[in-house]
mmCIF file as gemmi writes it, N, C-alpha and C atoms, coordinates in Angstrom:
data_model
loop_
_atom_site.group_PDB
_atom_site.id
_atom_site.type_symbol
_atom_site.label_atom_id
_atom_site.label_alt_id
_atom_site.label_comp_id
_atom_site.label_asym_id
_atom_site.label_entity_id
_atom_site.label_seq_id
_atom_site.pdbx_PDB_ins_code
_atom_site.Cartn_x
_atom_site.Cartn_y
_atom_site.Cartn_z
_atom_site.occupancy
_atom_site.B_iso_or_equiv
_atom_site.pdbx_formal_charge
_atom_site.auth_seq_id
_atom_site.auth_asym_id
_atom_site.pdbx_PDB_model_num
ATOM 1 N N . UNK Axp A 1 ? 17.772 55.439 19.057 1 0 ? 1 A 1
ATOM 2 C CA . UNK Axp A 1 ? 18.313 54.448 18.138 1 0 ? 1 A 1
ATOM 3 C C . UNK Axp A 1 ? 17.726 53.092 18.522 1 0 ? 1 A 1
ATOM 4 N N . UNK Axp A 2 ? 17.341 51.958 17.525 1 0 ? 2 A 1
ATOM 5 C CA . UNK Axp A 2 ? 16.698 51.286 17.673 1 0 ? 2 A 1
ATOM 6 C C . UNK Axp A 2 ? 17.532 50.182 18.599 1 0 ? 2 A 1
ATOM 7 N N . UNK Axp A 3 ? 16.983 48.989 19.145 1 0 ? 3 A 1
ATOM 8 C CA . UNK Axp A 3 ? 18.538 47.923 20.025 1 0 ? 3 A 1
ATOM 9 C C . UNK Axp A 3 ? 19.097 47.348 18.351 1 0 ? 3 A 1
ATOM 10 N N . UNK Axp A 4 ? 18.186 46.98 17.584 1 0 ? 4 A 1
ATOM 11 C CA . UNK Axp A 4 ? 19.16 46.156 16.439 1 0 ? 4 A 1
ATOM 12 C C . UNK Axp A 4 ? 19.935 47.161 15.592 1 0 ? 4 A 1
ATOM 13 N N . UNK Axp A 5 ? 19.664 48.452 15.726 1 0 ? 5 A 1
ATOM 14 C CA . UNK Axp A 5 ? 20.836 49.262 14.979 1 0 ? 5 A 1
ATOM 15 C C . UNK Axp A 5 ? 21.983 49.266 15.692 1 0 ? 5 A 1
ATOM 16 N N . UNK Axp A 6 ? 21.512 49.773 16.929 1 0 ? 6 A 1
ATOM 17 C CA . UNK Axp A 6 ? 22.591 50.449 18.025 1 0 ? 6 A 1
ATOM 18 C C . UNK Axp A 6 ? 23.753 48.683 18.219 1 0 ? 6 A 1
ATOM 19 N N . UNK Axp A 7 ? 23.059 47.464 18.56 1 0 ? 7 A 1
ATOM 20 C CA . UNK Axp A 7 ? 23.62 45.77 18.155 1 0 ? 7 A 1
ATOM 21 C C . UNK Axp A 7 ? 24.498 46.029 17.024 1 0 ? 7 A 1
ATOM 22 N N . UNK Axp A 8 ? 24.124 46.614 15.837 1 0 ? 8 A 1
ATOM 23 C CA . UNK Axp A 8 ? 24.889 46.165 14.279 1 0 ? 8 A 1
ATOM 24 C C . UNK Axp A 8 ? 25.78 46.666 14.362 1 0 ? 8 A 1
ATOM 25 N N . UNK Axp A 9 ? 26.096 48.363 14.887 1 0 ? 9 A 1
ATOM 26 C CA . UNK Axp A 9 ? 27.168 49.204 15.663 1 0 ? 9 A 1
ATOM 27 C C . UNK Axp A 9 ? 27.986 48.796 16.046 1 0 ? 9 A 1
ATOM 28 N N . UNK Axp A 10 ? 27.722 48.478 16.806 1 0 ? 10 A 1
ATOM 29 C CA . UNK Axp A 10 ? 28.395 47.877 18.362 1 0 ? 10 A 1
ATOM 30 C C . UNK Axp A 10 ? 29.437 46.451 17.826 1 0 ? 10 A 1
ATOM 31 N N . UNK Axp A 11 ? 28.53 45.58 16.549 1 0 ? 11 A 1
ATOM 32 C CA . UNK Axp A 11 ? 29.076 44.082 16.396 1 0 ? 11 A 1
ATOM 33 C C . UNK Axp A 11 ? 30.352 44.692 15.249 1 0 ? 11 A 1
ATOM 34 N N . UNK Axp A 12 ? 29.78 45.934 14.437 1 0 ? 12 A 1
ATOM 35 C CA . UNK Axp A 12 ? 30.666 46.117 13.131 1 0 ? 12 A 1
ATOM 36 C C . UNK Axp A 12 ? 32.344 46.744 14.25 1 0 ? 12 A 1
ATOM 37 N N . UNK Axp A 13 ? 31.497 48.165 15.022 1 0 ? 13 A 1
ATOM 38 C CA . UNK Axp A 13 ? 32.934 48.141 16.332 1 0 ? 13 A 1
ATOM 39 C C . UNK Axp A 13 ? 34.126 47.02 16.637 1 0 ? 13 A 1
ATOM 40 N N . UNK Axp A 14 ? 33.042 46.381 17.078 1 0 ? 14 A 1
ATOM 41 C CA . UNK Axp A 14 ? 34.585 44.719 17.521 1 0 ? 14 A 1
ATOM 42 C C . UNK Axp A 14 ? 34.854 44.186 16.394 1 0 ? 14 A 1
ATOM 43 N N . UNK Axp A 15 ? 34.266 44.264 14.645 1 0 ? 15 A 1
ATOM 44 C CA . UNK Axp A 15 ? 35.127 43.497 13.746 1 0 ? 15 A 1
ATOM 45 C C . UNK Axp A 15 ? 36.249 44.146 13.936 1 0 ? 15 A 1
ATOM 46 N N . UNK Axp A 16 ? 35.572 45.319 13.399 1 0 ? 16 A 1
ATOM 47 C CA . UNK Axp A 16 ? 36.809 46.379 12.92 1 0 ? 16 A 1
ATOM 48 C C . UNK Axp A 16 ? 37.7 46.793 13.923 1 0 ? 16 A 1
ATOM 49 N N . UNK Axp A 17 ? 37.643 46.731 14.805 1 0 ? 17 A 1
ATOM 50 C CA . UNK Axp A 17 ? 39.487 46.839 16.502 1 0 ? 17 A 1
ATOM 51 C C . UNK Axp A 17 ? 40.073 45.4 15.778 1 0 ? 17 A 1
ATOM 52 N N . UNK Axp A 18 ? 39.204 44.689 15.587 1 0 ? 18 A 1
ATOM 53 C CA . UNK Axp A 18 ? 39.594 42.927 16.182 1 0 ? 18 A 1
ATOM 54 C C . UNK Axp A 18 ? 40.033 42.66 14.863 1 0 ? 18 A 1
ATOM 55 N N . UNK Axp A 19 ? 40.199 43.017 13.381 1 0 ? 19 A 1
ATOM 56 C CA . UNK Axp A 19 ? 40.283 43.182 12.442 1 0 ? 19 A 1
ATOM 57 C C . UNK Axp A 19 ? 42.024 43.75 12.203 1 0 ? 19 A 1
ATOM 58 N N . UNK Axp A 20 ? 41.899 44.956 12.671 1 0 ? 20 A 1
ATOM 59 C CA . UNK Axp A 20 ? 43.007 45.813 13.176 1 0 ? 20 A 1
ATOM 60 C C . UNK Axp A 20 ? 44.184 45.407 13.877 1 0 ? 20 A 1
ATOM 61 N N . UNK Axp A 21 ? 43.66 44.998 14.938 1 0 ? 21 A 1
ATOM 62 C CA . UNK Axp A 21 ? 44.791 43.925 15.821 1 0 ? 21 A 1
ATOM 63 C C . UNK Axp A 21 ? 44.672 42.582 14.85 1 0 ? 21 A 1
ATOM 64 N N . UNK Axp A 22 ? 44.488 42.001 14.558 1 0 ? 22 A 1
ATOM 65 C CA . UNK Axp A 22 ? 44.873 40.66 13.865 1 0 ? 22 A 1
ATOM 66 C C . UNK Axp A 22 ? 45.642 40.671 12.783 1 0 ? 22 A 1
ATOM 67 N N . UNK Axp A 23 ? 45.554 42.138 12.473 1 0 ? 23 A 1
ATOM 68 C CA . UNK Axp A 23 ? 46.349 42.097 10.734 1 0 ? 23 A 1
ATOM 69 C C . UNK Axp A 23 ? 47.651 42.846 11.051 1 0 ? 23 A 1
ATOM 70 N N . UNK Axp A 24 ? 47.639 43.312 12.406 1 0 ? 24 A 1
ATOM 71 C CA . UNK Axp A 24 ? 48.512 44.189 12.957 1 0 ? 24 A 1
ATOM 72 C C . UNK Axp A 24 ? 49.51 42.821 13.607 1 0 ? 24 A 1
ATOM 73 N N . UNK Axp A 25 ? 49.006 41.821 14.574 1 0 ? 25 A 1
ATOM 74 C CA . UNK Axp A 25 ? 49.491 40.451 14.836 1 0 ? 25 A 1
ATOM 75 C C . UNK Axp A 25 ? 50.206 39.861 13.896 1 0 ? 25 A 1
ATOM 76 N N . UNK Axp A 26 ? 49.738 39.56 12.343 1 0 ? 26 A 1
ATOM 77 C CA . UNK Axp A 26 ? 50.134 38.692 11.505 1 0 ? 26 A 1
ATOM 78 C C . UNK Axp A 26 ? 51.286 39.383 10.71 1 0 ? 26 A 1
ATOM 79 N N . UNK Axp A 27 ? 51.48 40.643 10.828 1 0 ? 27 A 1
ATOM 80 C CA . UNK Axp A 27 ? 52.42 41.33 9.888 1 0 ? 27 A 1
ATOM 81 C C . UNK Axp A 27 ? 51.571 41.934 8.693 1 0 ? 27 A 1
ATOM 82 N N . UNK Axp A 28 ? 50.002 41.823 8.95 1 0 ? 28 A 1
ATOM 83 C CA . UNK Axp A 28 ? 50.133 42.07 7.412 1 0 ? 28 A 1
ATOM 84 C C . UNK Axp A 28 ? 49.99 43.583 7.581 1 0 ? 28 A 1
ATOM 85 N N . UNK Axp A 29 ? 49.449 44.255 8.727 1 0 ? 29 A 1
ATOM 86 C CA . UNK Axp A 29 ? 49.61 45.937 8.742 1 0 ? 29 A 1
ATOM 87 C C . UNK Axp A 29 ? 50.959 46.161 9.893 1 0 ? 29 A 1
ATOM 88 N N . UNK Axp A 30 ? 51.487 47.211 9.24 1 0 ? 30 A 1
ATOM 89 C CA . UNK Axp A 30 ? 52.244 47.954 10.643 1 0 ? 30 A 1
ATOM 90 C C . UNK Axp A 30 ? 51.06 48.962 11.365 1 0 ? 30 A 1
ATOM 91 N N . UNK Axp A 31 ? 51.946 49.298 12.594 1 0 ? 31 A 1
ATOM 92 C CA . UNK Axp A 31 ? 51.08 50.505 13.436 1 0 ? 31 A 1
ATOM 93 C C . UNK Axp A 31 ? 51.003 51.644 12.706 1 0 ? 31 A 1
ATOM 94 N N . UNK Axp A 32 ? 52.107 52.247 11.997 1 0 ? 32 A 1
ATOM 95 C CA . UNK Axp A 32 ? 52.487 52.884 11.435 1 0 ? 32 A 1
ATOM 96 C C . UNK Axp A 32 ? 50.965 53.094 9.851 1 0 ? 32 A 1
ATOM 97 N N . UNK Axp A 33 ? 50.737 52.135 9.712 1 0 ? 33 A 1
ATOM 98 C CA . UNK Axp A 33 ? 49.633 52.447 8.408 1 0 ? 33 A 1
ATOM 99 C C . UNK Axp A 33 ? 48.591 53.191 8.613 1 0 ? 33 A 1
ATOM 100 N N . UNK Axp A 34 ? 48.095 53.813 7.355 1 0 ? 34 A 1
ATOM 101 C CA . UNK Axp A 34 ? 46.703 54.295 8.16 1 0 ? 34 A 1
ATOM 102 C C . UNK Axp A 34 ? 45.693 53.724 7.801 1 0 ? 34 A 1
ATOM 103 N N . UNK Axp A 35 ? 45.606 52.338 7.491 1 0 ? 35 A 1
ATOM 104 C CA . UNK Axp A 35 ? 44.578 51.546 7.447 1 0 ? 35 A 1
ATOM 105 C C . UNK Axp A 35 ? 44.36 50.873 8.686 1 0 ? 35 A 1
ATOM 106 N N . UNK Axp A 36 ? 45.837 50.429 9.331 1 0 ? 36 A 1
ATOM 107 C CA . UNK Axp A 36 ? 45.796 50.201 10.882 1 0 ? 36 A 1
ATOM 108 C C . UNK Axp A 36 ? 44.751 51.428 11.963 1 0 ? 36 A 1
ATOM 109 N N . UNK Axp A 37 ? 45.123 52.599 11.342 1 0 ? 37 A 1
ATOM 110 C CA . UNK Axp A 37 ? 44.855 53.732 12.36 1 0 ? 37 A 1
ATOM 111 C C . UNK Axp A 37 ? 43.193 53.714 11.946 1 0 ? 37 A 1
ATOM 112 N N . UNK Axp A 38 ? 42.901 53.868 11.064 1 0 ? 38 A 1
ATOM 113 C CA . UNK Axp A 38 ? 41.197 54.099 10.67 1 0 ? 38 A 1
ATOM 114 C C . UNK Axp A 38 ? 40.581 52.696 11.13 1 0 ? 38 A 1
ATOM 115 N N . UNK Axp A 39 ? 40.785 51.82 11.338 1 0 ? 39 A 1
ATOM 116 C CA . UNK Axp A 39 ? 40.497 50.772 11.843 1 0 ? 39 A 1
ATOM 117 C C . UNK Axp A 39 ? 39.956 50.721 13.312 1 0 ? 39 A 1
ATOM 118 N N . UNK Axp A 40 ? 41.096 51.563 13.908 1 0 ? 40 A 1
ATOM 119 C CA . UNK Axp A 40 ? 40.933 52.003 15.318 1 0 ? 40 A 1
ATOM 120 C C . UNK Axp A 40 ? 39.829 53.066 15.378 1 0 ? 40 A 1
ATOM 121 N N . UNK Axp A 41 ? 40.176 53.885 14.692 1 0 ? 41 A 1
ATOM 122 C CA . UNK Axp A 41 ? 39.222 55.315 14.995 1 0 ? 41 A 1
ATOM 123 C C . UNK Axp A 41 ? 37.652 54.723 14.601 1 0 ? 41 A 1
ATOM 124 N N . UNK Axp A 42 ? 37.245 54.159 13.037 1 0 ? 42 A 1
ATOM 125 C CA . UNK Axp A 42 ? 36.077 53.887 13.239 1 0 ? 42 A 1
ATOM 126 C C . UNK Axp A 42 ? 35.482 52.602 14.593 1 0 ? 42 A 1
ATOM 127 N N . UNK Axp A 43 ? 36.489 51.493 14.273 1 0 ? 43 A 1
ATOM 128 C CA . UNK Axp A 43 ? 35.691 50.871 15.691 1 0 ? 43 A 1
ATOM 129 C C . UNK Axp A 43 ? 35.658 51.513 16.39 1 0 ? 43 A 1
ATOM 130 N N . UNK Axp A 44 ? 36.748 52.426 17.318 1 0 ? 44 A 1
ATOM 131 C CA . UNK Axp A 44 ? 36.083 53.075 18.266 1 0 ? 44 A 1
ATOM 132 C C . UNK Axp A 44 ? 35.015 54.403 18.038 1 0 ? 44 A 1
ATOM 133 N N . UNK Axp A 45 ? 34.691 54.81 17.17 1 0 ? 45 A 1
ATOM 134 C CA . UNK Axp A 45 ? 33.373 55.377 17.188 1 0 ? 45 A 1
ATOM 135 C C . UNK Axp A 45 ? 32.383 54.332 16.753 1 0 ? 45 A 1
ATOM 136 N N . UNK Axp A 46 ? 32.118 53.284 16.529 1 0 ? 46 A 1
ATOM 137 C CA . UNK Axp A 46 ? 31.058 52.453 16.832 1 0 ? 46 A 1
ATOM 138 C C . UNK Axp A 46 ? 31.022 52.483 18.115 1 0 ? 46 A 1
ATOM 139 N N . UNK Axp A 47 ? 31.846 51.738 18.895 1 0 ? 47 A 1
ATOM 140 C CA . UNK Axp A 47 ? 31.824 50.632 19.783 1 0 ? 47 A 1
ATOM 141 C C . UNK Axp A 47 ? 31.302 52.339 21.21 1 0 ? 47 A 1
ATOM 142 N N . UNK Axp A 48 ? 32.085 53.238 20.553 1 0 ? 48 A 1
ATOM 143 C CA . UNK Axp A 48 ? 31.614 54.816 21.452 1 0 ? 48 A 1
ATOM 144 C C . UNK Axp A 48 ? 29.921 54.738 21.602 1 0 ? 48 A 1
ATOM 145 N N . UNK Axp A 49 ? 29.678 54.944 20.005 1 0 ? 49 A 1
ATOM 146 C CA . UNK Axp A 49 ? 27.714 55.031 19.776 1 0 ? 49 A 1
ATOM 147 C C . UNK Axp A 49 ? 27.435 54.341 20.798 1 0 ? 49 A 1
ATOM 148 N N . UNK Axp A 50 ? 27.564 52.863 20.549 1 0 ? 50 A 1
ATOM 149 C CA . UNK Axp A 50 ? 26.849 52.025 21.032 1 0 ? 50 A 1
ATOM 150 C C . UNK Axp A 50 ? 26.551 52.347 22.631 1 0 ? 50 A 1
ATOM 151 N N . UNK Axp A 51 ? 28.058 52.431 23.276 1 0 ? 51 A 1
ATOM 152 C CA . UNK Axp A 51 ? 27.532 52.406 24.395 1 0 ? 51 A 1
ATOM 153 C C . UNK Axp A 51 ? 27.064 53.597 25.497 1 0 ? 51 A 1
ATOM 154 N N . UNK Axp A 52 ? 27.679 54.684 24.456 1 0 ? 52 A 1
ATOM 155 C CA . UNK Axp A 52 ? 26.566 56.098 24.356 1 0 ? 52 A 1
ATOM 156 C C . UNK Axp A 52 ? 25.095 56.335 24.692 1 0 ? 52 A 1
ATOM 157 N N . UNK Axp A 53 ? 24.874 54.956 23.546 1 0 ? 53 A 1
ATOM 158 C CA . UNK Axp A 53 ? 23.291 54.507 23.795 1 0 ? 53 A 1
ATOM 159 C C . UNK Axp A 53 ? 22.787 53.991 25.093 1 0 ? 53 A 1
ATOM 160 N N . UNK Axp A 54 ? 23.714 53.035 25.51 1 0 ? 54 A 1
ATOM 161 C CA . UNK Axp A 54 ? 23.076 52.239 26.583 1 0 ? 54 A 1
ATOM 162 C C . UNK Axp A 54 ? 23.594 52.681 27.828 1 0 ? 54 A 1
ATOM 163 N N . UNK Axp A 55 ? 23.765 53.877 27.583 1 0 ? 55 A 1
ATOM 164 C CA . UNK Axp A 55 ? 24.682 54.594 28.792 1 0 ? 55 A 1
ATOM 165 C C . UNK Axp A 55 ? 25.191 53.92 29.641 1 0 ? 55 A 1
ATOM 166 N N . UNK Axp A 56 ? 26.384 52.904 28.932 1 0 ? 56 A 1
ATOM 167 C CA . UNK Axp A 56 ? 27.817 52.941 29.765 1 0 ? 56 A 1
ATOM 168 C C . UNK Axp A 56 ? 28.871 53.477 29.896 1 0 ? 56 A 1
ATOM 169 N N . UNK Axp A 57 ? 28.803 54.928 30.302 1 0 ? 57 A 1
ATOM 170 C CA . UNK Axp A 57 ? 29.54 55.993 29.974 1 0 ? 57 A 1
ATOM 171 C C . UNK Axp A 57 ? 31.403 55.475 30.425 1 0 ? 57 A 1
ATOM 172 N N . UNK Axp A 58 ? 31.459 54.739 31.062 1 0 ? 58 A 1
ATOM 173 C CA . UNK Axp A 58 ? 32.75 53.978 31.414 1 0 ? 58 A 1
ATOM 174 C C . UNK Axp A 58 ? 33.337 53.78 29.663 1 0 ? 58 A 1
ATOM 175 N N . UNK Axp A 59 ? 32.504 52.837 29.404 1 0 ? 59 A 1
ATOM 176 C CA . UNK Axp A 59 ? 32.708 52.113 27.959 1 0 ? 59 A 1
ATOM 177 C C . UNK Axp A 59 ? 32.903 53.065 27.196 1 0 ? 59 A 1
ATOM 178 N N . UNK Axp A 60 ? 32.042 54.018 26.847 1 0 ? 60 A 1
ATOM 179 C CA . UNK Axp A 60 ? 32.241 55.63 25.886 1 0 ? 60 A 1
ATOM 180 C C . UNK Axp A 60 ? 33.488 55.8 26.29 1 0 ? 60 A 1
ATOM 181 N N . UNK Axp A 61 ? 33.946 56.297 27.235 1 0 ? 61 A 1
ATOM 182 C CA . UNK Axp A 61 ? 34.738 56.941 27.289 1 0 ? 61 A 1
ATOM 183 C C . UNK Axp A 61 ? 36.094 56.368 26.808 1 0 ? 61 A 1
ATOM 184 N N . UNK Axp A 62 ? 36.402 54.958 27.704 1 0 ? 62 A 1
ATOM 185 C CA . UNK Axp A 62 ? 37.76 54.299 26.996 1 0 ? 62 A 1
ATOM 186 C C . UNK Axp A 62 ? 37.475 54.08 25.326 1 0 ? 62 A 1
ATOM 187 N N . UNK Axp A 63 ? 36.327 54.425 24.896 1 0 ? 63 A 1
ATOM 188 C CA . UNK Axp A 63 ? 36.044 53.989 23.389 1 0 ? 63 A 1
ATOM 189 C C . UNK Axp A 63 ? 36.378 54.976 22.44 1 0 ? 63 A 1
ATOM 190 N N . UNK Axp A 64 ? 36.392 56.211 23.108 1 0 ? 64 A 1
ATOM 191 C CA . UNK Axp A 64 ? 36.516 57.56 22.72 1 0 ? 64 A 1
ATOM 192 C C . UNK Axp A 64 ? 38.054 57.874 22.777 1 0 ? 64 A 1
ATOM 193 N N . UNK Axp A 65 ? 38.491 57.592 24.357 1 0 ? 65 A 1
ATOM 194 C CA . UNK Axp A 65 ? 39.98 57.589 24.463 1 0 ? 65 A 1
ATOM 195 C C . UNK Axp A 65 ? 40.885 57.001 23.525 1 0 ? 65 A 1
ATOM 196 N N . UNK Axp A 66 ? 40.431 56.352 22.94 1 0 ? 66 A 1
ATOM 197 C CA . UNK Axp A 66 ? 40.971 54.876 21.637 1 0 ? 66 A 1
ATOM 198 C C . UNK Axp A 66 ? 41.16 55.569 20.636 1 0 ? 66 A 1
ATOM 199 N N . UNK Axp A 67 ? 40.052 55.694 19.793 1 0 ? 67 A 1
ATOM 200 C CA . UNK Axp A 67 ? 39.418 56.544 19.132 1 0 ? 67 A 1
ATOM 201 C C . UNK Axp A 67 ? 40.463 57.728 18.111 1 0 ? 67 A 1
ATOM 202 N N . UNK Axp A 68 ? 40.961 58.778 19.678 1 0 ? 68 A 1
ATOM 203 C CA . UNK Axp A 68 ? 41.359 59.694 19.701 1 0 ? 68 A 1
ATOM 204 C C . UNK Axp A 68 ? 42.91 59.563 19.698 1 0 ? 68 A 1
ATOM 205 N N . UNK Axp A 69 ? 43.445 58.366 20.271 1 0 ? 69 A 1
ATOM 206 C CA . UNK Axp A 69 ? 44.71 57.746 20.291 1 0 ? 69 A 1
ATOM 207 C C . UNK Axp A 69 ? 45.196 57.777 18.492 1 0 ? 69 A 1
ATOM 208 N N . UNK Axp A 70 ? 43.786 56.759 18.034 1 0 ? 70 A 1
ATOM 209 C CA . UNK Axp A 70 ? 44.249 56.562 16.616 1 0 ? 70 A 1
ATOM 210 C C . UNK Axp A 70 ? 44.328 57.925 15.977 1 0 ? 70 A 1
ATOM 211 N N . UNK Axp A 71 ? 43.526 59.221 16.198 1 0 ? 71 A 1
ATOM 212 C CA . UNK Axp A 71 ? 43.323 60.175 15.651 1 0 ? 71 A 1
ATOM 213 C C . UNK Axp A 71 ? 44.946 60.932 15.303 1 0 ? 71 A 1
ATOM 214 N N . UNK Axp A 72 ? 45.267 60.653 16.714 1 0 ? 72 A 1
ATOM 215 C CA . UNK Axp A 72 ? 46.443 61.626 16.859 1 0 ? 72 A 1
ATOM 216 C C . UNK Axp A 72 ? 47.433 60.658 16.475 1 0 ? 72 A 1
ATOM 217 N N . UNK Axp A 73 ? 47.444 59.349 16.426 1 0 ? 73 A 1
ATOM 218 C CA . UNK Axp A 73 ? 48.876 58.929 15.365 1 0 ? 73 A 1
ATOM 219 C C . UNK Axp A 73 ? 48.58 58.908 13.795 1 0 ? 73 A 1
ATOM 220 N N . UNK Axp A 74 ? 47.326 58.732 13.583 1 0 ? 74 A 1
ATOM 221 C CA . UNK Axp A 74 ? 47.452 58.935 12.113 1 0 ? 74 A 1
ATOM 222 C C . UNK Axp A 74 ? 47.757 60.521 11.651 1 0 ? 74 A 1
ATOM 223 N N . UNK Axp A 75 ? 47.212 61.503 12.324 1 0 ? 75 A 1
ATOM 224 C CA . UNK Axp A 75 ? 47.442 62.986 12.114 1 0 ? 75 A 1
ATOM 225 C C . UNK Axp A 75 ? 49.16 62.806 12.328 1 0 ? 75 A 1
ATOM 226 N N . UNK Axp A 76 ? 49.762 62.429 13.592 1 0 ? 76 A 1
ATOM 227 C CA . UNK Axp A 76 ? 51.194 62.608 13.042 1 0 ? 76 A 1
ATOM 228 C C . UNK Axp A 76 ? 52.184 62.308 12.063 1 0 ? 76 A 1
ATOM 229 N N . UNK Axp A 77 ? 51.253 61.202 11.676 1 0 ? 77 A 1
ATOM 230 C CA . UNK Axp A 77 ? 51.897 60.112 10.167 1 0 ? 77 A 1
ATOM 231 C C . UNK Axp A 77 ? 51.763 61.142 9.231 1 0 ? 77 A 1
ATOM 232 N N . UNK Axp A 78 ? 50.903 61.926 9.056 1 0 ? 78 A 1
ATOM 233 C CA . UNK Axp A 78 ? 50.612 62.569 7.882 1 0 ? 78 A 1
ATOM 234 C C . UNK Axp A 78 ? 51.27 64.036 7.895 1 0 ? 78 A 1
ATOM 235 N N . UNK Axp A 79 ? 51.534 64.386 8.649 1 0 ? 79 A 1
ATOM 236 C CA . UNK Axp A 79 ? 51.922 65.561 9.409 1 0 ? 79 A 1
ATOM 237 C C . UNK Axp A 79 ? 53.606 64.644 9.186 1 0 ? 79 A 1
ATOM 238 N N . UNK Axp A 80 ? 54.395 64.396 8.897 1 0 ? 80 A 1
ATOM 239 C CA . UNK Axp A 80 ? 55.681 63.854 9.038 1 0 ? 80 A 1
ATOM 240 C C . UNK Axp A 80 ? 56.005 63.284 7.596 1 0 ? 80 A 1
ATOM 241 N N . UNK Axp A 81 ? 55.037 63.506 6.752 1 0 ? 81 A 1
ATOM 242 C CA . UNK Axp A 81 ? 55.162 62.728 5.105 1 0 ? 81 A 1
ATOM 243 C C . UNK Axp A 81 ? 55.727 64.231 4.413 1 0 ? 81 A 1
């Protein structure tokens, strides 16, 4: 992967957490949404790629751990409707 793809990844990753938490901060999402939750899951599979790439497997991993956090509360949200 090229550095300015694997960069665009990596920058769209931190909108979208930082996106997530801010709208999650202001009231305008609960935890509970699953726009909150996909928020999480795709940044953290960016912010995963990225550092996949540059093998900081530390970084993958808590990125993945995240990731998978959001996976399994949005699956229970939906799983409980």
């Amino acid at each position: 992967m090229s550095k300015f793809i694997s960069t665009s990844i990596g920058w769209l990753g931190v909108v979208l957490c930082t996106l997530g938490y801010l709208l999650l901060s202001l009231k305008v999402l609960k935890a509970e949404s699953w726009l909150f939750q996909m928020l999480n899951i795709l940044g953290g599979l960016c912010l995963a790629a990225t550092a996949v790439n540059s093998q900081d497997l530390p970084n993958a991993a808590a990125n993945v751990l995240w990731m998978f956090i959001g996976m399994y509360a949005l699956g229970r949200q939906l799983r409980n409707r």
